[in-house]
VOFIDO-88886 format. One record per residue (C-alpha): residue in three letters; x, y, z. Coordinates in steps of 0.25 Angstrom, whole numbers, plus 5000, padded with zeros to 4 digits. Layout:
<nodes>
ALAXYZ ...
</nodes>
This chain:
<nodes>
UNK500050005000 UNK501250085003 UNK501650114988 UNK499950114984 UNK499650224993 UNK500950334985 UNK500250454977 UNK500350474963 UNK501350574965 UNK502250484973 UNK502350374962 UNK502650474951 UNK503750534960 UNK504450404964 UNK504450384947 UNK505050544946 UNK506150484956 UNK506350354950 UNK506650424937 UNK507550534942 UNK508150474955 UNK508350334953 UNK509750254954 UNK510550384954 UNK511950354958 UNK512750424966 UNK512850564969 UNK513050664955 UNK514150664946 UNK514550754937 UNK514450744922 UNK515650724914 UNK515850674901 UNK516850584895 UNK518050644886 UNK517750504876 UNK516450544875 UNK516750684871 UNK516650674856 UNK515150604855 UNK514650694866 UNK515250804858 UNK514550774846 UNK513250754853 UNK513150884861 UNK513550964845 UNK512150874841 UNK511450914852 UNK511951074851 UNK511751064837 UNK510151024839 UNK510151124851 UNK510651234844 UNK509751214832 UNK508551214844 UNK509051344850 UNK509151444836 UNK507751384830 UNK506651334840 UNK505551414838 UNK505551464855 UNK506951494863 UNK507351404868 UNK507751374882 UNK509151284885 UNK508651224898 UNK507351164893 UNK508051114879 UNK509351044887 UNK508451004901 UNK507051004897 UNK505851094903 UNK505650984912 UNK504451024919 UNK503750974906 UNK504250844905 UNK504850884890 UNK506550844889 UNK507850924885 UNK508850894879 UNK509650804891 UNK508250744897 UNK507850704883 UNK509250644880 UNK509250564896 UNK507950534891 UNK508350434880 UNK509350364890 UNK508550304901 UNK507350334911 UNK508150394923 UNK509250474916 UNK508750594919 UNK509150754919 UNK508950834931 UNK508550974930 UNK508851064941 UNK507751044950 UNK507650894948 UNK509250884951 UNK509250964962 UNK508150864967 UNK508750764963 UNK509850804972 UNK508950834984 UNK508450704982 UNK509750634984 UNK510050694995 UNK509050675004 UNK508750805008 UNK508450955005 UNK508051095014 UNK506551115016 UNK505351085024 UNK505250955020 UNK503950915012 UNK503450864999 UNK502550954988 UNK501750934978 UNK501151024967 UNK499551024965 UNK498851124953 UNK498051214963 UNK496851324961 UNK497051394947 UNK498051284943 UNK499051344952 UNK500151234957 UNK499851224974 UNK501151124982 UNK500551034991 UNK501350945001 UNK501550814999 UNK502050765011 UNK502950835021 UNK503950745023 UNK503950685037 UNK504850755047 UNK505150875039 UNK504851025044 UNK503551025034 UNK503050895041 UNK503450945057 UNK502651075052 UNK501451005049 UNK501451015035 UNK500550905029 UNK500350835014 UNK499350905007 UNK499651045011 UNK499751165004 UNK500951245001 UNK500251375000 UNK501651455003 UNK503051465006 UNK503551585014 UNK502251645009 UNK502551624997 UNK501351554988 UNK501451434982 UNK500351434973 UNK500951404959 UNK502051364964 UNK502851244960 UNK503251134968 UNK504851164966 UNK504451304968 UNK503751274982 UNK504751154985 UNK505851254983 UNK505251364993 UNK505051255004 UNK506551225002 UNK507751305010 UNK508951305019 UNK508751215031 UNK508351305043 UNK507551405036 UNK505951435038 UNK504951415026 UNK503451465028 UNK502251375023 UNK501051395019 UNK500051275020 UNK498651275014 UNK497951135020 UNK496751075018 UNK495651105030 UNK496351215034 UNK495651345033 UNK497151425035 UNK498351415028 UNK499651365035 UNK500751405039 UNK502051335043 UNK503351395046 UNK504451285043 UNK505951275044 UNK506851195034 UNK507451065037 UNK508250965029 UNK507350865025 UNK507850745022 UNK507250655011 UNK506950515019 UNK507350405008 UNK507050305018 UNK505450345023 UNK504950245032 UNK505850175040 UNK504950085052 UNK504749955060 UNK503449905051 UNK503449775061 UNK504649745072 UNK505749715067 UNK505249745053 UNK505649885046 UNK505049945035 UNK506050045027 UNK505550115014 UNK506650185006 UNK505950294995 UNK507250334988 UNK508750314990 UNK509450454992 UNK510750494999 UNK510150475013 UNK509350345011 UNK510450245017 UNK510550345029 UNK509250335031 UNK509050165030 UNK510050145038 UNK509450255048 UNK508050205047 UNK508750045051 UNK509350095063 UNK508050155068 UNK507550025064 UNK508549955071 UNK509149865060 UNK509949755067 UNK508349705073 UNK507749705061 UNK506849575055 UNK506549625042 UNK506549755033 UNK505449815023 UNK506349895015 UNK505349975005 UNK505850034991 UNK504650054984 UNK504450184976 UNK505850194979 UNK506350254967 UNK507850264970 UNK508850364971 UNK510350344976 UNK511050204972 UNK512250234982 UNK510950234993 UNK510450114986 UNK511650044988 UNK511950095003 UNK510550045007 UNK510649895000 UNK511949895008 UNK511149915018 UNK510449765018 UNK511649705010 UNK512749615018 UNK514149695015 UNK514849675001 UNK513449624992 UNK513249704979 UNK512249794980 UNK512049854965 UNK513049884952 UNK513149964943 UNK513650004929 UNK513650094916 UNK514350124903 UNK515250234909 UNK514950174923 UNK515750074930 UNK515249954936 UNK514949984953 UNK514549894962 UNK513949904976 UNK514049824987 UNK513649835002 UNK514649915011 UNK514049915023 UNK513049785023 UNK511849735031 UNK512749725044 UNK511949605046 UNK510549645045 UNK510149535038 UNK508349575041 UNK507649505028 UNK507249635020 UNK505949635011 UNK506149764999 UNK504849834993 UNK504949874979 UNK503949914970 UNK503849964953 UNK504650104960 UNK505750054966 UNK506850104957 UNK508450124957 UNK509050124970 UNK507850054976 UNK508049934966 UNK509349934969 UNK509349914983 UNK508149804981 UNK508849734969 UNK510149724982 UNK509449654992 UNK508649564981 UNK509949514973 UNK510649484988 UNK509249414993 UNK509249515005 UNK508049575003 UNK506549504998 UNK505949624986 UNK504549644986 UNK503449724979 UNK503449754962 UNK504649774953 UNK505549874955 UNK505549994945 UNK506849944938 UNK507850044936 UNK509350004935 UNK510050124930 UNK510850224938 UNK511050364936 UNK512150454939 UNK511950594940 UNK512650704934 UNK512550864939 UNK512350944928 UNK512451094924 UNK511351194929 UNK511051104941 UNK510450974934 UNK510750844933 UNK510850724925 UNK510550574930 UNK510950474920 UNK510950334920 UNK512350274921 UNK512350144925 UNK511450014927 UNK511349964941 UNK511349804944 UNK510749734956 UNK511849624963 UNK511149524956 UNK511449604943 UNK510149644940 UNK509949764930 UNK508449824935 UNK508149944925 UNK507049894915 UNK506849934903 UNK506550074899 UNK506850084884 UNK505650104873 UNK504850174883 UNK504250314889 UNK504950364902 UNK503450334909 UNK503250214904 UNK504750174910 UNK504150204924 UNK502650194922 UNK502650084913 UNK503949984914 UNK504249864906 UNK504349744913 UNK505249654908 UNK504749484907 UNK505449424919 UNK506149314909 UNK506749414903 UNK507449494915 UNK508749454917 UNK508849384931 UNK509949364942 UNK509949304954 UNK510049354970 UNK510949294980 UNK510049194983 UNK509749134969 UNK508549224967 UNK508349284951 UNK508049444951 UNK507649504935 UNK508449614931 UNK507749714921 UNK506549764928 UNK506649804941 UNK506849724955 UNK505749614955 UNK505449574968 UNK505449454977 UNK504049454980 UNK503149544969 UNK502049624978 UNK501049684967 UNK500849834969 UNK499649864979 UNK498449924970 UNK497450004972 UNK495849974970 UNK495150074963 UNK494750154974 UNK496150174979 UNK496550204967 UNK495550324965 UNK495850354980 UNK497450364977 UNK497450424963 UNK496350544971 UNK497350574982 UNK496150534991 UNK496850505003 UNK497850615003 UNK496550734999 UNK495750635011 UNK496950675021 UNK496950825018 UNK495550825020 UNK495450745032 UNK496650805039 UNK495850965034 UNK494750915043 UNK495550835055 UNK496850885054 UNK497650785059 UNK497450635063 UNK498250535072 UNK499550455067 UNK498750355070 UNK497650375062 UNK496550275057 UNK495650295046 UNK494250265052 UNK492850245045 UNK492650395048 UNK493950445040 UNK493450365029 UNK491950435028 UNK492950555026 UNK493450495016 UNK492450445007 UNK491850595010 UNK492950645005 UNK493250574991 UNK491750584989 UNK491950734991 UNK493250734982 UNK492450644972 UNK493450534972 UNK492650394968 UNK492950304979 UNK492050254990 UNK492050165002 UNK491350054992 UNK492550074982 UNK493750054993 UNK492949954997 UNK494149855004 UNK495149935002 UNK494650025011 UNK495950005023 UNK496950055011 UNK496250185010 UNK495950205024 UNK497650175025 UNK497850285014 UNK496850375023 UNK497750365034 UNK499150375028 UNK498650505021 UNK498150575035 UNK499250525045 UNK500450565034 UNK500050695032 UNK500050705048 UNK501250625053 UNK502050615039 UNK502150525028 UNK503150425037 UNK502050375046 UNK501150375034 UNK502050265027 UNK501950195039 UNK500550155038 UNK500750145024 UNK501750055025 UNK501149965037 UNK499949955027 UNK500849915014 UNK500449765010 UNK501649765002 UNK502649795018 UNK501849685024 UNK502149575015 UNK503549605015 UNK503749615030 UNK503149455027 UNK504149425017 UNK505249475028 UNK505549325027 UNK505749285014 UNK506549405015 UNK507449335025 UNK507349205020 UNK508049275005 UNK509049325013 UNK509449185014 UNK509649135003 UNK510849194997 UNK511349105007 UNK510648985005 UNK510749024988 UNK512349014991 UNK512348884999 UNK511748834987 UNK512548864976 UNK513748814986 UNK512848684986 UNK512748674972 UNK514348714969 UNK514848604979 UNK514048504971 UNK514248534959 UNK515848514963 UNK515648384969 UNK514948334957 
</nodes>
């Protein structure tokens, strides 16, 4: 239910990431060309300068240098390097100024501000209004009282009407220390208001939900791999006391990937010391293999992985590691598939170039990416092709096992997506349970963490999407009437107490967590076999010697 409850706007970010952010290597490196490559590039660049140059003296309109070379990329239309990048692969890609410099923040974990996430709606008379998404949990918005939903009415008393997002974003930013003034417009409040915050560092949290699920028994969901996320794993096990755990739930779905180095660091993690953890190489790029430094230092708790269609990258490499080595049991769909790595390269005027140079290997040697050739960039994420199982190229885990290459990380045990019946579906695709919340909060303003949702809350409720003529009645929910009554409450106690206790209930409610922490022994009982595989082969060696 976890991944069933996300909002459209989730899911098409996660793909935005996947495609921008996914399997980078490294920190940036700057471009630099070969001296025996000089005499082709040379010919190329007075070809291009040749059409450019015809461009400039005759197009009807002037012509403006930043859009012909970068693209107006609000539009979607492509310049000249984005066009080239284009005809490459699906995540080489150019970074303008703002997406580089995002990309950067994005890396490193952090950035200056009061800590929330916006959203841009078309208001009154067309004119765009910022909303919040979600304050994120701990921040100064969140302390301040700031809830999803909100209205950013101004800044410093400055209005926001027509605004864009990055403009607002960018007034909500400052040096740490330093006051911003907000104003809030929410629904069932007859008066604006009025919040007077002070800028923190706020730390983007890779790892967001680190908990007991049972004793003994953690849950640990990973939403990206940036430059903090092995700090924060190996935090979040302390707390969780490590040495007495019985089993683990470690969570990458939607995870779209990020930093290979953190990928690597947390397999390490789980590894024993000295077993490869991934390799990679190019044309121009040498072979370079990883292996577990540190180890598992003995912490040998069965491990259960949950993937699903977008876990991409560094996620994939992570769970291709503990699946060649038999160290962890994979569950959910097949992995999104993507076995390139980009280095990127700072260029001039602040932008930035991610390009694919290398392919990446699982220790079984296992090349994931599929196929993305003869077809549109959506239909490469929307629509893949999946490739015949006899016809994936299969290798074999430490124990014996056979893994397919080609298409993604398929896994131990295939969990088919959780689906929606009609009425959730009309509920979902409305926002019903978010609009219900703002409502409901407007009239009640707060409610316990403890919250249930009773048979008078749902009077309410079928009040109100009569009201907001929404189709669905208590006939049409019919027996699925305990999801949506789960929904109801995530909605009302995370916008109160934060989006962390919210996953909680999501996650104590997911079908998909509960039958992984019942396969925690089959999880165990793989762990053995490399073992028992070995043994084996020894068997059969000293036999066929004796004969």
């Amino acid at each position: 239910m976890k991944s069933a409850g996300r909002s459209t706007w989730f899911v098409i970010s996660v793909i935005l990431v996947c495609a921008l952010l996914g399997g980078l290597y490294g920190r940036q490196v700057e471009a630099t060309t070969g001296a025996e490559s000089g005499t082709g590039i040379r010919a190329s660049l007075k070809k291009f300068t040749r059409v450019y140059g015809a461009v400039e003296a005759h197009y009807a309109d002037p012509v403006n240098p930043n859009q012909a070379i970068y693209g107006p990329i609000p539009d979607g239309r492509l310049g000249a390097i984005p066009g080239m990048l284009s005809t490459l692969d699906p995540h080489s890609t150019f970074f303008n100024p703002q997406a580089f410099a995002q990309l950067q923040q994005d890396q490193e974990g952090h950035y200056y501000g009061v800590g929330m996430q916006i959203i841009g709606k078309p208001g009154k008379m067309g004119q765009l209004e910022t909303y919040v998404l979600a304050p994120i949990p701990g921040s100064p918005a969140f302390r301040a009282g700031i809830r999803p939903g909100d209205m950013i009415a101004a800044v410093d008393g400055k209005s926001t009407s027509g605004m864009s997002v990055d403009q607002v974003a960018h007034m909500l930013l400052g040096p740490q220390g330093t006051v911003v003034h907000i104003t809030i417009i929410r629904q069932g409040w007859n008066k604006p208001l009025h919040f007077t915050i002070t800028r923190e560092e706020i730390s983007q949290e890779s790892v967001d939900a680190a908990f007991l699920i049972r004793p003994h028994i953690a849950y640990i969901h990973i939403n990206k791999f940036n430059e903090t996320t092995n700090r924060e794993l190996a935090r979040d096990l302390k707390k969780l006391d490590e040495d007495h755990l019985q089993g683990l739930v470690l969570d990458l779905r939607n995870n779209p990937g990020g930093l290979l180095e953190e990928a690597v660091e947390v397999a390490d993690h789980f590894l024993k010391k000295g077993q490869l953890i991934v390799y990679h190489y190019g044309r121009a790029s040498r072979e370079k293999r990883y292996y577990a430094v540190h180890g598992d230092k003995g912490n040998r708790y069965p491990i259960v992985v949950l993937i699903n269609h977008m876990t991409a990258s560094a996620a994939e490499i992570v769970t291709g590691a503990l699946q060649d080595h038999d160290r962890a049991l994979v569950m959910g769909q097949t992995s999104f598939g993507k076995g390139l790595v980009q280095t990127v390269f700072p260029l001039s005027d602040h932008t930035g170039l991610a390009l694919t140079t290398a392919h990446y290997y699982t220790p079984s040697g296992r090349l994931i990416q599929r196929p993305y050739n003869d077809m549109s960039l959506y239909d490469y994420y929307y629509y893949p092709k999946h490739i015949p199982r006899k016809d994936r190229e299969i290798r074999y885990t430490d124990g014996g096992r056979p893994v397919y290459g080609g298409g993604g990380i398929t896994p131990d045990v295939k969990v088919a997506p959780f689906k929606l019946t009609p009425a959730e579906r009309t509920l979902a695709d409305s926002n019903a349970y978010f609009a219900f919340a703002q409502y409901y909060l407007g009239i009640h303003k707060t409610v316990p963490e403890d919250f249930q949702v009773n048979n008078d809350v749902m009077q309410s409720f079928y009040r109100f999407l009569a009201r907001k003529q929404i189709p669905v009645t208590p006939q049409s929910i019919g027996s699925g009437l305990n999801y949506v009554e789960e929904q109801i409450r995530v909605q009302l106690v995370g916008m109160i107490y934060g989006q962390n206790v919210a996953e909680r209930i999501e996650v104590g409610n997911d079908p998909l967590v509960q039958d992984a922490i019942a396969h925690l022994g089959q999880a165990q009982a793989l762990m053995e076999n490399p073992q028992k595989y070995m043994a084996s082969m020894e068997r059969h060696a000293e036999k066929a010697r004796a004969q």
